[in-house]
C-alpha positions in Angstrom: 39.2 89.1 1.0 39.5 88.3 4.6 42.5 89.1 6.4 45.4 87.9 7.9 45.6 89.5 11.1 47.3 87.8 13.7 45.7 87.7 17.2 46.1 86.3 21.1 44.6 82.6 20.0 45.9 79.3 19.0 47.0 78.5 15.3 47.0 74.7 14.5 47.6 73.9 18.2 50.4 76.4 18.9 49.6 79.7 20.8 50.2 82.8 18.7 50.3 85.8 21.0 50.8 89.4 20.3 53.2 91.7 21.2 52.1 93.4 24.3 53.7 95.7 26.7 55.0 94.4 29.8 53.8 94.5 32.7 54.8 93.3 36.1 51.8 93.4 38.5 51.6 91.3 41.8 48.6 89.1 42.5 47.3 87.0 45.1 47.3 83.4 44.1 44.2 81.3 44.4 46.0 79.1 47.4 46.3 83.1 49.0 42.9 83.8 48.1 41.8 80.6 50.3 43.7 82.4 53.5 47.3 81.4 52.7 49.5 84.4 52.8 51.8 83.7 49.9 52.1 86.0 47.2 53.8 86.0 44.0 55.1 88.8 41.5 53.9 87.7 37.8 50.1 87.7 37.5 47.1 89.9 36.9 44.4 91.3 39.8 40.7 90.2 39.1 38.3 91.1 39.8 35.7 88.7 41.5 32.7 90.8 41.1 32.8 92.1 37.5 31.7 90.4 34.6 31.8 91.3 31.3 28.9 92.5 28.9 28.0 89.0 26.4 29.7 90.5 23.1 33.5 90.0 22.2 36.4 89.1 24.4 38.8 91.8 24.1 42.5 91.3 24.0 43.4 93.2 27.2 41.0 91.5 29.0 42.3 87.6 27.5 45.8 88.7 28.5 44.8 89.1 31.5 42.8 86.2 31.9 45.4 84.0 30.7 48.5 85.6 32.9 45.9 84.6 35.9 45.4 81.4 35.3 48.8 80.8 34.8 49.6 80.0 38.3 46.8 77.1 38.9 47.7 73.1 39.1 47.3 71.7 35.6 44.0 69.8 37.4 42.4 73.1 37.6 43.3 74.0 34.1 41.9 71.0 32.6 38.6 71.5 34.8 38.3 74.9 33.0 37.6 74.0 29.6 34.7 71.0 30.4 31.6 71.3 30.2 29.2 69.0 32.4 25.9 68.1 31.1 23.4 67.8 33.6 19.4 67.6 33.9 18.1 70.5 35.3 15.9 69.0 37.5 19.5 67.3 39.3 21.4 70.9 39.5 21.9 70.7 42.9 23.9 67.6 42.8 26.8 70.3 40.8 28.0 71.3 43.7 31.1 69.0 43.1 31.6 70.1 39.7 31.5 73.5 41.1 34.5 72.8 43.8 36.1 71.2 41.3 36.4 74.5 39.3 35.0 72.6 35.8 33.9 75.4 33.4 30.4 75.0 32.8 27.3 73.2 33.2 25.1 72.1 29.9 21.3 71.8 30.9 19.2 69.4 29.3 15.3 68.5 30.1 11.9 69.6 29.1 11.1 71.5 32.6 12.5 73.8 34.9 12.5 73.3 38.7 10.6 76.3 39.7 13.9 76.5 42.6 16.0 76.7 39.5 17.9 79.9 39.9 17.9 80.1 43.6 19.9 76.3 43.2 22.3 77.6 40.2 23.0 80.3 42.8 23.9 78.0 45.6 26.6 76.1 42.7 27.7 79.1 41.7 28.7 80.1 45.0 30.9 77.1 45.5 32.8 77.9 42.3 36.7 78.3 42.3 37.4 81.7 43.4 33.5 82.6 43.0 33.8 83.3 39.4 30.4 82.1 37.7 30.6 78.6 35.7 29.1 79.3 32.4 25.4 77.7 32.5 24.8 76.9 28.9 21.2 75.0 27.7 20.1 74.8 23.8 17.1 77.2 23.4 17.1 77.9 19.8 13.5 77.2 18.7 10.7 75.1 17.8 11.6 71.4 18.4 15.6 72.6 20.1 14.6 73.8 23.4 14.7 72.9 27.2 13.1 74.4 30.3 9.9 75.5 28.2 8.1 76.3 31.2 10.9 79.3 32.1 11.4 80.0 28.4 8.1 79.6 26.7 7.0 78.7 23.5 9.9 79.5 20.7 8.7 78.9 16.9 11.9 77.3 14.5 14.0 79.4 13.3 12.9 79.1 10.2 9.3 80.4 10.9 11.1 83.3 12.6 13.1 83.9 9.3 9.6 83.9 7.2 7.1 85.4 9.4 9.5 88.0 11.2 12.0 90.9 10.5 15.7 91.1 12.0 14.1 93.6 14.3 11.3 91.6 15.6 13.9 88.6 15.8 16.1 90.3 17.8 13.1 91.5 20.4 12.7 87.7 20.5 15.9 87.0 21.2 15.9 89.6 24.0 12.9 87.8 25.3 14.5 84.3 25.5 17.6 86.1 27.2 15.8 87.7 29.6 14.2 84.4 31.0 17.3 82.4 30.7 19.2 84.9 32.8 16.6 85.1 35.7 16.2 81.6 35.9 20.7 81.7 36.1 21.3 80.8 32.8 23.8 82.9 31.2 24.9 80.8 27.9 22.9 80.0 24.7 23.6 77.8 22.2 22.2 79.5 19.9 21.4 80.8 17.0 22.1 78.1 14.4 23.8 79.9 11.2 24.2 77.5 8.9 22.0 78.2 5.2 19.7 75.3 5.1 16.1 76.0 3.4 15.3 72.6 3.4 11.0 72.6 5.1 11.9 69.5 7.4 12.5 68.6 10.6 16.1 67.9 11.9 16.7 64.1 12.1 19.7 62.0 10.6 19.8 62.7 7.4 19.7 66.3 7.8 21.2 67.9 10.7 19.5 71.7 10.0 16.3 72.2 8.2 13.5 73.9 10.0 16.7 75.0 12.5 17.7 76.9 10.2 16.6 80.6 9.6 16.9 80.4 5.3 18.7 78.7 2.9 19.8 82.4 2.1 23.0 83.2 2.9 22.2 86.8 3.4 19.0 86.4 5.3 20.7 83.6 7.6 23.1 86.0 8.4 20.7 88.9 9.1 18.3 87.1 11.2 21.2 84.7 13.1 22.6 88.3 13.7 19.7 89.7 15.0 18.9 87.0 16.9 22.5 86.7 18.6 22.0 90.2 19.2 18.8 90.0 21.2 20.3 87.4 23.1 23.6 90.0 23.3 21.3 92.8 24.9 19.8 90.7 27.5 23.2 89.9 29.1 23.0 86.2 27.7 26.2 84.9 25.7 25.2 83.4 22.7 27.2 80.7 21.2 27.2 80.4 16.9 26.4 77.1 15.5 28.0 75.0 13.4 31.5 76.1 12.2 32.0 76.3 9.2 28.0 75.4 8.1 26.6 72.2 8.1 24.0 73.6 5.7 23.3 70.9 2.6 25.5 68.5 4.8 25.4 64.4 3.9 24.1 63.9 7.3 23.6 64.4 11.0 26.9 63.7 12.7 25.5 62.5 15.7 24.6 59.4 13.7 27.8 58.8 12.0 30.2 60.7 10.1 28.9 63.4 7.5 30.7 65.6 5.5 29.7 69.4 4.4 29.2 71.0 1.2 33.1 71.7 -0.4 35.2 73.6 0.8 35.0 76.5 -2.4 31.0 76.5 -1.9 31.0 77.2 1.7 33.1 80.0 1.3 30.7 81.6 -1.0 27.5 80.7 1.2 27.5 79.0 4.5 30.7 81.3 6.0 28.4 84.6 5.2 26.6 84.3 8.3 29.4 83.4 10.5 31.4 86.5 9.0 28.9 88.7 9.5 27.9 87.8 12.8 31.8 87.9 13.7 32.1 91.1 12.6 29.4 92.7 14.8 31.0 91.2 18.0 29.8 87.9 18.5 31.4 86.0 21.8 31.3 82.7 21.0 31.4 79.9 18.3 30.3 75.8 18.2 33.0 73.5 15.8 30.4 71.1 14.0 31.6 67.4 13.7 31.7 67.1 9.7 34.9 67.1 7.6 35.1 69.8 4.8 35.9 68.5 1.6 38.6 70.2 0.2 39.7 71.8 3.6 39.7 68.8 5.9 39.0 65.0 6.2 38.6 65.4 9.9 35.7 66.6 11.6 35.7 70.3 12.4 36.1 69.9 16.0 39.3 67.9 15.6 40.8 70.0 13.1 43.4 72.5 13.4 43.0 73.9 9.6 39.7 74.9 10.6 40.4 76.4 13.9 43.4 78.5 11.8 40.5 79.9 9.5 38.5 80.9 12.1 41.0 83.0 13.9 43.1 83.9 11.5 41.0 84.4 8.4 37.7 85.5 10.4 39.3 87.6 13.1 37.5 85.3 15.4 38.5 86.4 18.9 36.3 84.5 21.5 35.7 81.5 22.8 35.7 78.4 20.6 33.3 75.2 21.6 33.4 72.1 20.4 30.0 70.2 19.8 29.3 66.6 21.5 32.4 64.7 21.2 30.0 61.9 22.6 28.4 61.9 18.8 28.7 59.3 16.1 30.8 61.0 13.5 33.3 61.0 16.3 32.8 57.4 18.0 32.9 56.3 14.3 37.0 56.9 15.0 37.6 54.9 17.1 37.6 58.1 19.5 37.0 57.9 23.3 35.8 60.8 24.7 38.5 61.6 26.8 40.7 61.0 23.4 38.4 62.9 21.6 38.7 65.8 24.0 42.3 66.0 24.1 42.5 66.2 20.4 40.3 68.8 20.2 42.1 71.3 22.4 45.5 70.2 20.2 43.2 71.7 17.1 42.6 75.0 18.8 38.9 74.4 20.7 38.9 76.1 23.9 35.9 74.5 25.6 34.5 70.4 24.7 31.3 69.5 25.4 29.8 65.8 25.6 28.0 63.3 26.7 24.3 63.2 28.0 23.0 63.5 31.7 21.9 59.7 32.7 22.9 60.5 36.2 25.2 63.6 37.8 27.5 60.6 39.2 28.1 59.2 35.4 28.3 62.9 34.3 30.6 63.9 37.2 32.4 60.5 36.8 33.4 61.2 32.7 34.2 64.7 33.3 36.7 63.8 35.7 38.2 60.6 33.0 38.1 64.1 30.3 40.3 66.0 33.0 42.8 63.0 33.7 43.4 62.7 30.1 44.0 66.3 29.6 46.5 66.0 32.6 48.3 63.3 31.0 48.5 65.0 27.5 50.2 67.9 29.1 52.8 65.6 31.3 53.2 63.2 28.1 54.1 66.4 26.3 51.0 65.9 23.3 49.4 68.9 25.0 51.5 72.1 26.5 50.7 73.9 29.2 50.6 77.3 27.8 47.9 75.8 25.7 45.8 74.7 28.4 46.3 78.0 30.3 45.2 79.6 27.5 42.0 77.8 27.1 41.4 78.4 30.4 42.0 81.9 30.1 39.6 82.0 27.3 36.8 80.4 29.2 37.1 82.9 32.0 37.2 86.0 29.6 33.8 84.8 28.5 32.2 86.5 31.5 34.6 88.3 33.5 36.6 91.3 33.7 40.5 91.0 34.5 42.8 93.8 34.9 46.6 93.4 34.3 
């Protein structure tokens, strides 16, 4: 039976926290940190040069996080958790969305600019208090990959799972870590766990197939473990895909709204691999867009009963992303994405992604309408504070060390 333990995270929308010793530290704030000589008495020192290995956030190190960002403008908060998708071959036109302290960058496009790391260096150093965006692209395999000329060749998943043992998946993953780190990347969205066996490609009536590594529960889970912890080794943080299984699912919810396998069968199948992955450290997991019949009507990255059964009933302790809120099963609601966005941080979600990269000014341009909206949720009182702070905390925590 899983357990009930009750960690630093959101519940249902509401921060739970633990008891923790207190601690009064003094801390320069990030106006200070600029030149200003104000200090205040209430927050954590950072560190700006150490990062954190790819596994699990640990609760010390979230605390910390969390009292840190406590003292930023709700703007800055809000920038935290988005992610702006980009194509790589326009990187260096994130130099805004750098200054503008927004989380992350998601990378789309075939190619890689062969300047590619030397330009995600130049963004990164324009970050908020030079702590590294999160650089996140989708190499998972065989027709799900970008930069293939960084990367190389990656077979599906689910040629890995029948031509390959867990070790010889993990030395992959290692491989495709390695290159995504030297060319800057340092986030994968990847490895898809859901148990789909079905010998076709993805499209939208099936969101898995050959993405998926079995329609085994057990050898999903061993190979997405493996694979995760290939990824883990190399220094890359890898990010589980889709909470809670979108294996057998009525469709692909980029095309409209879908719906998973119940409720009762996923808990005896397609929550294997996510448990067992969990278990051995993994950092971070993607909310899919289906409902779960018999545990919600609402799509996964919307709902708060889903969020509560990944912390609370998995232990989960790291960093929750949504996927697209740009994608039909959401749109299908009537949903804006800045709407969209807002109601996923009320479920629990940490980070949102959406949208695709027509230009970095329409990117740029809907990231800031997703910040706005967050801003206004927290002043209208639909969204608290503490909850954004701790969202940004989270994000932070991914990939860097705080001490309280």
């Amino acid at each position: 039976m899983r357990s009930r333990r009750s960690p630093l995270f959101k519940k249902a929308g509401a921060v739970v926290t633990m008891a923790l010793a207190a601690v009064l530290v003094t801390v320069i704030t990030p106006g200070s940190l600029a030149g200003s000589a104000t200090t205040t008495t209430s927050l954590p020192t950072p560190s700006t040069t150490s990062t954190t290995a790819a596994g699990a956030v640990t609760p010390s190190n979230l605390t910390c996080a969390i009292q840190y960002v406590s003292g930023w403008p709700l703007a800055e908060l809000a920038n935290q958790t988005i992610v702006v998708p980009v194509n790589a071959a326009n990187l260096g036109a994130m130099v805004p969305a750098a200054q503008a302290g927004y989380g992350g960058l998601l990378l789309f496009g075939p190619d890689a600019p062969l300047s590619m790391a030397a330009t995600i260096a130049k963004v990164q150093a324009r970050t908020l208090d030079k702590y590294p965006m999160l650089i996140m692209t989708d190499e998972e395999g065989g027709g799900v990959q970008r930069l293939t000329n960084v990367i190389g060749s990656i077979p599906w998943a689910q040629t890995m799972g029948r031509n390959l043992n867990a070790s010889q998946i993990e030395g992959e993953g290692f491989r495709i870590g390695t290159s995504l780190l030297s060319a800057g990347v340092n986030v994968d969205l990847a490895p898809v766990l859901d148990v789909d066996g079905r010998n076709i490609e993805p499209g939208a009536s099936d969101p898995d197939g050959l993405r998926s590594f079995s329609g085994s529960a057990s050898v999903a889970a061993a190979d997405g473990t493996a694979f995760m912890s290939g990824l883990t080794k190399a220094n890359v943080t890898s990010v589980l895909k889709h909470f809670p299984g979108l294996g057998g699912s009525s469709r692909n919810t980029d095309y409209g709204p879908a719906a998973t396998k119940p409720w009762s069968v996923l808990q005896r199948t397609g929550l294997v691999p996510f448990e067992d992955a969990i278990a051995r450290g993994a950092p971070a997991v993607m909310l899919s867009n289906a409902s779960v019949p018999g545990l919600t009507s609402l799509p996964a990255s919307l709902s708060p009963v889903v969020v509560e059964e990944l912390r609370l009933h998995l232990d989960f302790t790291g960093l929750i992303v949504t996927d697209s809120l740009s994608a039909g099963a959401i749109s299908a609601l009537h949903l804006a994405v800045p709407a969209a966005v807002v109601k996923a941080l009320q479920a629990g979600a940490n980070m949102v992604l959406f949208g695709s990269p027509s230009s970095p000014a329409s990117s740029l341009a809907l990231a800031r309408s997703v910040a706005n909206a967050l801003v206004n949720a927290v002043e209208g009182g639909t969204l608290t504070r503490t909850e954004l702070e701790s969202d940004a905390g989270q994000v932070l925590a991914t990939r860097n060390s705080f001490s309280c």
